[in-house]
C-alpha positions in Angstrom: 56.4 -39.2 178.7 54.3 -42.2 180.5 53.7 -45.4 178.6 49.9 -44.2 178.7 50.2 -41.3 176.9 53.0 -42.8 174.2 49.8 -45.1 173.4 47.5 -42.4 172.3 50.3 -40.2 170.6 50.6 -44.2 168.3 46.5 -43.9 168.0 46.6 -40.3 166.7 49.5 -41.3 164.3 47.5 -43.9 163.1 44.4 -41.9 162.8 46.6 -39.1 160.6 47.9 -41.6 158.2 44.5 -43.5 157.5 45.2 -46.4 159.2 42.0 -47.1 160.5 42.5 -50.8 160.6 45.7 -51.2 163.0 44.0 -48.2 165.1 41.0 -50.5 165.9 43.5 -53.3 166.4 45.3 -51.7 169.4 42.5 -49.3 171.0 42.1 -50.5 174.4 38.9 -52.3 174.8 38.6 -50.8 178.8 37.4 -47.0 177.9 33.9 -48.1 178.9 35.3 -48.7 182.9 37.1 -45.3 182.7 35.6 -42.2 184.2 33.8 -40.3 181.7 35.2 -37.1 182.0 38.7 -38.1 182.5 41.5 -36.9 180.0 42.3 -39.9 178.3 39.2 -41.8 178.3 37.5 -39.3 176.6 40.2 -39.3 174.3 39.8 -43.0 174.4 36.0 -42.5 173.6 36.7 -40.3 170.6 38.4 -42.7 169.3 36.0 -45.5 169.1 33.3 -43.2 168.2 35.2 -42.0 164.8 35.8 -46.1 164.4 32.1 -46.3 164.6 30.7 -43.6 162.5 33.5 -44.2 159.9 31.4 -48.0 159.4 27.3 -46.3 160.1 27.7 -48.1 163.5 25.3 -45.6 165.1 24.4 -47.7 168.2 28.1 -48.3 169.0 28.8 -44.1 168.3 26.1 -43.1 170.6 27.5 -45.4 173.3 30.9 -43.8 173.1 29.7 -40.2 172.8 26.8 -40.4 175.3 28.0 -38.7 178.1 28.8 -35.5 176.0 26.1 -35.2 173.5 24.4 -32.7 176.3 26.9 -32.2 178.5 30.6 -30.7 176.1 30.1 -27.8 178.9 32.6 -30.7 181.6 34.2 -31.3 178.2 38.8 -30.2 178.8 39.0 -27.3 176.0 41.8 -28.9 174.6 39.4 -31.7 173.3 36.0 -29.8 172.7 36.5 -29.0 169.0 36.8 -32.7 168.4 34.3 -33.7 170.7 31.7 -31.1 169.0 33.2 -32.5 165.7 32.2 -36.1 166.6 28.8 -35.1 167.9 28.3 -33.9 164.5 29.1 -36.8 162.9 26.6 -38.7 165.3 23.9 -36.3 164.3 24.8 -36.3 160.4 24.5 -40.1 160.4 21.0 -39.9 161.8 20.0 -37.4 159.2 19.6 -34.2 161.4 21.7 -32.4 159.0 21.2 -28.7 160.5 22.2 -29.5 163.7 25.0 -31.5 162.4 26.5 -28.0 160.6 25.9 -26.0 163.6 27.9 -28.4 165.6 30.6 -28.7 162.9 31.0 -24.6 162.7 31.1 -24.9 166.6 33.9 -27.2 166.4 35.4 -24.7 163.8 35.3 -21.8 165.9 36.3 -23.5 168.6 39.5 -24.9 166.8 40.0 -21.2 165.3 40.3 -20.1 169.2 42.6 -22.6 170.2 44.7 -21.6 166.4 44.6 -25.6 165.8 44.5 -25.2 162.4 44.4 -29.3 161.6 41.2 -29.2 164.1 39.9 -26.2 161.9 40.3 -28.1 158.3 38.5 -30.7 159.4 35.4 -28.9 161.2 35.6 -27.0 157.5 35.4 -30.2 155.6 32.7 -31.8 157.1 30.8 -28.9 156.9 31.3 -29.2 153.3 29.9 -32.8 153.3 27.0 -32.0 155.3 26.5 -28.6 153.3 26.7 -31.6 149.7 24.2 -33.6 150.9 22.2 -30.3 151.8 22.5 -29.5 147.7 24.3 -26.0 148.8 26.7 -27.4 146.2 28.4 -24.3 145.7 29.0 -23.1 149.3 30.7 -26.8 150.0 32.6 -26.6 147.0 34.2 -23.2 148.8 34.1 -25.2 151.8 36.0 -28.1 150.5 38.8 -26.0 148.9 39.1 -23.8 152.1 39.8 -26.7 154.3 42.5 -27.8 151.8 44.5 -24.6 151.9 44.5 -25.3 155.6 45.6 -28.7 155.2 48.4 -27.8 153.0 49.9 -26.0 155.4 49.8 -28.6 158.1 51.3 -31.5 155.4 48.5 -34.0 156.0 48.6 -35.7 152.8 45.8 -38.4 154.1 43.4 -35.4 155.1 44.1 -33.5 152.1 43.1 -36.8 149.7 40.1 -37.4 151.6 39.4 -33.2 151.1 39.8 -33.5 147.3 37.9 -36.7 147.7 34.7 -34.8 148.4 35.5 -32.0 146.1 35.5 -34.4 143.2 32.5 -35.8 144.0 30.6 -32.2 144.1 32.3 -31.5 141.0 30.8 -34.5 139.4 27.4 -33.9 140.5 27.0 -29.9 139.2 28.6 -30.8 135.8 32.1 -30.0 136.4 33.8 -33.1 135.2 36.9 -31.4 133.7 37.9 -30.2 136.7 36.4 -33.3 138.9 38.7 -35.9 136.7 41.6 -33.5 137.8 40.7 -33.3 141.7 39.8 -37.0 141.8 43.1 -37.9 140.1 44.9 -35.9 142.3 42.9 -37.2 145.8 43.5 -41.1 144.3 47.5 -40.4 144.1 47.2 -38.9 147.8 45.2 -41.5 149.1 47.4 -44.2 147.8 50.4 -43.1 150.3 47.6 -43.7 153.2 46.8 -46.9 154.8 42.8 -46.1 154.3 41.7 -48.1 151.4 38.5 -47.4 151.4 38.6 -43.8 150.9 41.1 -44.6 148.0 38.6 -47.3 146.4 36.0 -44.5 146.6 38.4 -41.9 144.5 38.6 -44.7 141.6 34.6 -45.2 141.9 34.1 -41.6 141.3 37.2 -40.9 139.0 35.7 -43.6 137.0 32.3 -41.5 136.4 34.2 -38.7 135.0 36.5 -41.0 132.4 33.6 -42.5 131.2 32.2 -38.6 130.7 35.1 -37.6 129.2 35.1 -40.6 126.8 38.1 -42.8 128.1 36.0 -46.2 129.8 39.5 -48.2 129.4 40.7 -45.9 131.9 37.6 -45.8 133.9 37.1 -50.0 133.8 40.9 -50.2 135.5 39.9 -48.0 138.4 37.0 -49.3 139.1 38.6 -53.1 139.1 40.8 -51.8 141.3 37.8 -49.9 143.7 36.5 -53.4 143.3 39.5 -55.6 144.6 39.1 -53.4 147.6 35.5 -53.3 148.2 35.2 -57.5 147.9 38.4 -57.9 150.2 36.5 -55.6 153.1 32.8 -56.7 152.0 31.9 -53.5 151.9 28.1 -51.9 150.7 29.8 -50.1 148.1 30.8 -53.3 146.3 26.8 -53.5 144.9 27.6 -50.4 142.7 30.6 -51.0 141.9 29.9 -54.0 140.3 26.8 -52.1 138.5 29.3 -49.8 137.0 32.1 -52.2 135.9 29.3 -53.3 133.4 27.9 -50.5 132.6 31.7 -49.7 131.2 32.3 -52.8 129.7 28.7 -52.6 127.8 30.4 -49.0 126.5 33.6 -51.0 125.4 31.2 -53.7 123.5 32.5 -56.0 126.0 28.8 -57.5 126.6 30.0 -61.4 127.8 32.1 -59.9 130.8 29.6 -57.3 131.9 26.9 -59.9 132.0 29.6 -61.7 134.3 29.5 -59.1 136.2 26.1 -58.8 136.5 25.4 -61.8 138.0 27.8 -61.2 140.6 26.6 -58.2 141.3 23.2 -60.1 141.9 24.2 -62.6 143.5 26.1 -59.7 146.2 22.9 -58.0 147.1 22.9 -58.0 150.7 20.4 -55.1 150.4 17.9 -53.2 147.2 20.3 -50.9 147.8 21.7 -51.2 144.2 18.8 -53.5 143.1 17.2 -51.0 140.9 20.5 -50.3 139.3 21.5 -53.6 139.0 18.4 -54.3 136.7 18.9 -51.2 134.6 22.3 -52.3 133.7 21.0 -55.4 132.7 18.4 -53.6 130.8 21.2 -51.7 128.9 23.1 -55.1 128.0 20.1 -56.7 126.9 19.3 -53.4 124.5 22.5 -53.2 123.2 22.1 -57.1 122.3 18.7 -56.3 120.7 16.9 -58.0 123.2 13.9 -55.8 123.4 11.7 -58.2 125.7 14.4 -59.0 127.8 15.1 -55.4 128.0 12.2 -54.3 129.0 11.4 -57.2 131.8 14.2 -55.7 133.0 13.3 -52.3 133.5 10.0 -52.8 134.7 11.8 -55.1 137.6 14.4 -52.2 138.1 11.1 -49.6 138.7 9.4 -51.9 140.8 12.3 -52.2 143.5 11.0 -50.1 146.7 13.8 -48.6 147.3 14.7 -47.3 144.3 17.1 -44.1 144.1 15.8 -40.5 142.6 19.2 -40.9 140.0 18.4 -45.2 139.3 14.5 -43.7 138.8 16.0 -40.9 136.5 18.1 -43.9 134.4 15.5 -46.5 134.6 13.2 -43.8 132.8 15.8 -43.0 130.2 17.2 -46.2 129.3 13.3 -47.5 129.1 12.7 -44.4 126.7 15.5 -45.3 124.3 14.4 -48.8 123.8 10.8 -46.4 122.7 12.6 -44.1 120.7 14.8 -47.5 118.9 11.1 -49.3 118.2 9.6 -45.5 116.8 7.2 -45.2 119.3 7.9 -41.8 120.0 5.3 -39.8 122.1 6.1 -42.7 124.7 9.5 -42.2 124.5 8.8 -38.4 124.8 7.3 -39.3 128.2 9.5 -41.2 129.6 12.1 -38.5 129.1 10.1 -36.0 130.2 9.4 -37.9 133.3 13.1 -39.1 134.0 14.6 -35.1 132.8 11.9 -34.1 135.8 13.5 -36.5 138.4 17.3 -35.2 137.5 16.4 -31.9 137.8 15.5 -32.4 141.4 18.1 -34.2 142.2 20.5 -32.3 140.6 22.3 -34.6 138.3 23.2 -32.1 135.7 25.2 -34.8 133.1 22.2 -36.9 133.2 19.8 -33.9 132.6 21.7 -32.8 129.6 21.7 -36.3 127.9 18.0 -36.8 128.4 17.5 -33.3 127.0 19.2 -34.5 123.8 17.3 -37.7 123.6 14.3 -35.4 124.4 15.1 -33.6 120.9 15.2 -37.2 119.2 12.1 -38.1 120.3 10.0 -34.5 119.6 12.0 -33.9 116.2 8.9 -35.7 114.2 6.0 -34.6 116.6 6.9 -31.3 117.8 9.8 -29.9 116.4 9.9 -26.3 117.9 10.6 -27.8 121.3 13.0 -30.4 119.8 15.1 -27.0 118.3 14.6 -25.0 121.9 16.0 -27.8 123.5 19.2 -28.7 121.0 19.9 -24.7 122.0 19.9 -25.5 124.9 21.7 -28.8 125.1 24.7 -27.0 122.7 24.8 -23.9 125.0 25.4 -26.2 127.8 28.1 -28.1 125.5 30.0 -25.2 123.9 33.8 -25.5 125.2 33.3 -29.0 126.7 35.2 -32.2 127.0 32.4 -34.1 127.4 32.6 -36.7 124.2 30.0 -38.6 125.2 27.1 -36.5 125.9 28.3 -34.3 122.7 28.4 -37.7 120.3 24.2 -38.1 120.9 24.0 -34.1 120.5 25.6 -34.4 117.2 22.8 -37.2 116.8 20.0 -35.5 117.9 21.5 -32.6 115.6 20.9 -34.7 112.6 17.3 -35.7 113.8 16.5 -32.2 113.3 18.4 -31.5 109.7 16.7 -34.9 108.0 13.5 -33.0 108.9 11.2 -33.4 105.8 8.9 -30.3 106.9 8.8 -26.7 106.4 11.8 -25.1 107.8 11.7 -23.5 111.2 13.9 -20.3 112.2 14.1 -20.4 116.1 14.9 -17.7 118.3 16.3 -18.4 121.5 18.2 -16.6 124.9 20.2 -19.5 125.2 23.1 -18.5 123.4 22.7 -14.3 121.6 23.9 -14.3 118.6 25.0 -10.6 117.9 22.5 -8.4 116.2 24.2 -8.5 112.4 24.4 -12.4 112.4 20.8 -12.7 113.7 19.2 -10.4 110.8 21.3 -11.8 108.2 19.8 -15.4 109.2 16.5 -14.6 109.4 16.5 -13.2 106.2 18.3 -15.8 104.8 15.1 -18.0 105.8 12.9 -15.5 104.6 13.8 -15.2 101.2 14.7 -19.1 101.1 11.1 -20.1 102.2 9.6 -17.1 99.7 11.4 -18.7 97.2 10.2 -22.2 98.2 6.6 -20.9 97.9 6.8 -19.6 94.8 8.3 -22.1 93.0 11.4 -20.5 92.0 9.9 -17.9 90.7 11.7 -14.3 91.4 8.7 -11.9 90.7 6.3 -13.7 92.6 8.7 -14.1 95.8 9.8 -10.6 95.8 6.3 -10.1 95.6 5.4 -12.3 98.9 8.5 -9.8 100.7 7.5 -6.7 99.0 10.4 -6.2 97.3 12.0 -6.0 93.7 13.0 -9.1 91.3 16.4 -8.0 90.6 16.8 -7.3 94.4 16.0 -11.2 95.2 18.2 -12.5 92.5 21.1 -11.0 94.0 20.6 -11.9 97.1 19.6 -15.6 96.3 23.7 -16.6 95.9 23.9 -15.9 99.6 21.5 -18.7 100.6 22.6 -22.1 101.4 21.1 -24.4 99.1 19.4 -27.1 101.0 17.0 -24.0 102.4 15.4 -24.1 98.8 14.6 -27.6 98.8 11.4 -28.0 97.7 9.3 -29.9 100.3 6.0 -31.9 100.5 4.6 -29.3 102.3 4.8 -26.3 99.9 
């Protein structure tokens, strides 16, 4: 074996074990005097190209992959499924997502041809990315798991973390945060036998998400100081968030003196408005839970001012504005802001957040419009049912009592949400019938079997079988 080719057999080592860092130390800075087509300097060129695109350096990619963007048909065969893989990349990062998946299930097939199955799991798993980022969430998540049953065979623990890496982060976004907590655990404890930090900090970000779902923000607030060691020691763009969601964890731990340490820093690292917006409406949150309502509120009209504000920082800007609404009773504009914020996470997707503004929404309608507050607790308890999501299910139980301190006429709902079978749906309703007939009449048995058209005795035998606070009188009747 010559010396030149022992140096790109140490490249591709590093490459497999994440070690991005020493493989930019030792790439050899003359690839750009080589020939173009010859074996090694494309291989050479591949090489700095995935160094570019792993850091958005799209300039510095399109230098290195330039003379094959239009021209893979000179490309060896041995190195066209990585070459079409790269190109891909190139084309992902400057947002022309379908051509980015066509070239990614060219690099597949190619790979399939050539039975390089390592090739193949990663053509499948950038498809899934690019496939995310499309919202075809469920044909990525099949994506994702596919290229991981390829990896397993090939024992690349590095490409497998970075596989379950992108799982998680689906499974976050469609609701799944059961199974995401598992996947992300699993990709972090991969990831941390690899040398590529920055994937691992990025498995603690989003693990973090799904702890605080699940209830557990101790948990959640170590991971993401330890994303955070890792993002300030590369000054990386991720660091902005990170900082935005240290103190959003330490405002749910009451810890309100380091979050608003926090919060500084994270102002004082905006390089970009990247985070801006959700800087501010972390701020807003600290100054709410304080009391602060004017402070909290400069806040959130700052964080909705920023330009470049995100659909999901929009979505939680709206909501946490409509809670400091709801908390002074003013609540048709709390209603709004709900409405408008539940409207923005449906489009984007964000399936957590549109549950929990559904059940704020029920807070806010229980006094003004109660018949949509009940659809919507239906709905919000359909979505709950079986669900380790403590939480989103402690304001449900909330906005459940909203709706039983109602001092109005009783309201029997029907709904498709959740079928109750046949027996326990007539039994209900006339349960609520002969409670409100009651109501109506006072108490009196003759006149409410008259109201149902049916006998005194019959009533009075059935009226055992009604739960007592149905014949509270109200201010109504």
């Amino acid at each position: 074996m010559s010396q030149k080719q022992a140096d790109i057999l140490a490249l591709e080592s590093f490459r497999d074990t994440g070690d991005y860092v020493r493989l930019a130390e030792v790439l050899p800075r003359h690839w750009k005097l080589l020939p173009e087509f010859d074996y090694d300097a494309i291989r050479l060129r591949l090489f700095a190209a995935e160094l570019a695109g792993r850091t958005n350096r799209i300039d510095e990619m399109s230098s290195a992959l330039t003379p094959y963007l239009s021209r893979l048909d000179r490309m060896p065969f041995g190195l066209v499924s990585r070459a079409l893989l790269l190109c891909s990349v190139y084309h992902y990062l400057s947002k022309d997502l379908p051509h980015a998946l066509k070239l990614a299930t060219e690099a597949e097939t190619v790979a399939h041809i050539r039975d390089d199955e390592a090739a193949e799991a990663e053509a499948i798993a950038f498809q899934a990315q690019i496939l995310a980022v499309m919202e075809r969430e469920e044909e990525a998540i099949d994506r994702f798991k596919k290229a991981i049953a390829c990896w397993g065979c090939q024992h690349q623990l590095h490409k497998i973390g970075l596989a379950y890496l992108g799982l998680g982060m689906v499974l976050n976004r469609v609701g799944q945060v059961e199974e995401a907590h598992l996947t992300l655990d699993r990709s972090a404890k991969l990831l941390s036998k690899s040398r590529d930090d920055c994937s691992l900090a990025f498995a603690r970000f989003h693990l973090a998400f799904a702890l605080n779902a699940l209830g557990e923000p101790e948990t959640a607030c170590q991971d993401l100081l330890l994303a955070y060691d890792i993002f300030k020691r590369k000054a990386h763009e991720a660091l902005g968030a990170t900082l935005n969601a240290i103190a959003a964890t330490l405002i749910i731990l009451k810890e309100y003196t380091e979050a608003e340490s926090y919060l500084q820093q994270a102002f004082s690292h905006q390089a970009t408005t990247l985070h801006l917006a959700g800087t501010y409406e972390v701020k807003a949150r600290l100054h709410f839970a304080r009391r602060e309502c004017d402070e909290a509120e400069a806040a959130l009209a700052s964080a909705l001012s920023v330009a470049e504000i995100s659909a999901k920082d929009a979505a939680a800007t709206k909501r946490t504005f409509g809670k400091l609404r709801l908390a002074q009773k003013q609540y048709k504009e709390a209603a709004t802001l709900f409405r408008e914020a539940l409207a923005i996470a449906q489009d984007a997707k964000e399936w957590l957040l549109e549950i929990e503004l559904k059940a704020l929404l029920v807070q806010a309608l229980s006094e003004v419009e109660p018949l949509e507050a009940f659809k919507l607790m239906a709905e919000v308890e359909a979505a709950l049912e079986g669900r380790n999501l403590v939480e989103v299910k402690r304001l449900a139980q909330t906005s459940r009592r909203s709706l039983k301190a109602l001092e109005q006429e009783h309201c029997f709902v029907l709904t498709d949400t959740k079928l109750p079978r046949l027996c326990e749906a007539r039994e209900e309703m006339l349960k609520w019938m002969w409670a409100r007939s009651l109501c109506k009449s006072k108490g009196n048995s003759a006149k409410a079997a008259n109201l149902l058209g049916v006998t005194p005795t019959y009533i009075r035998k059935l009226t055992k079988t009604i739960p007592r606070h149905l014949l509270k009188k109200t201010p109504k009747d």
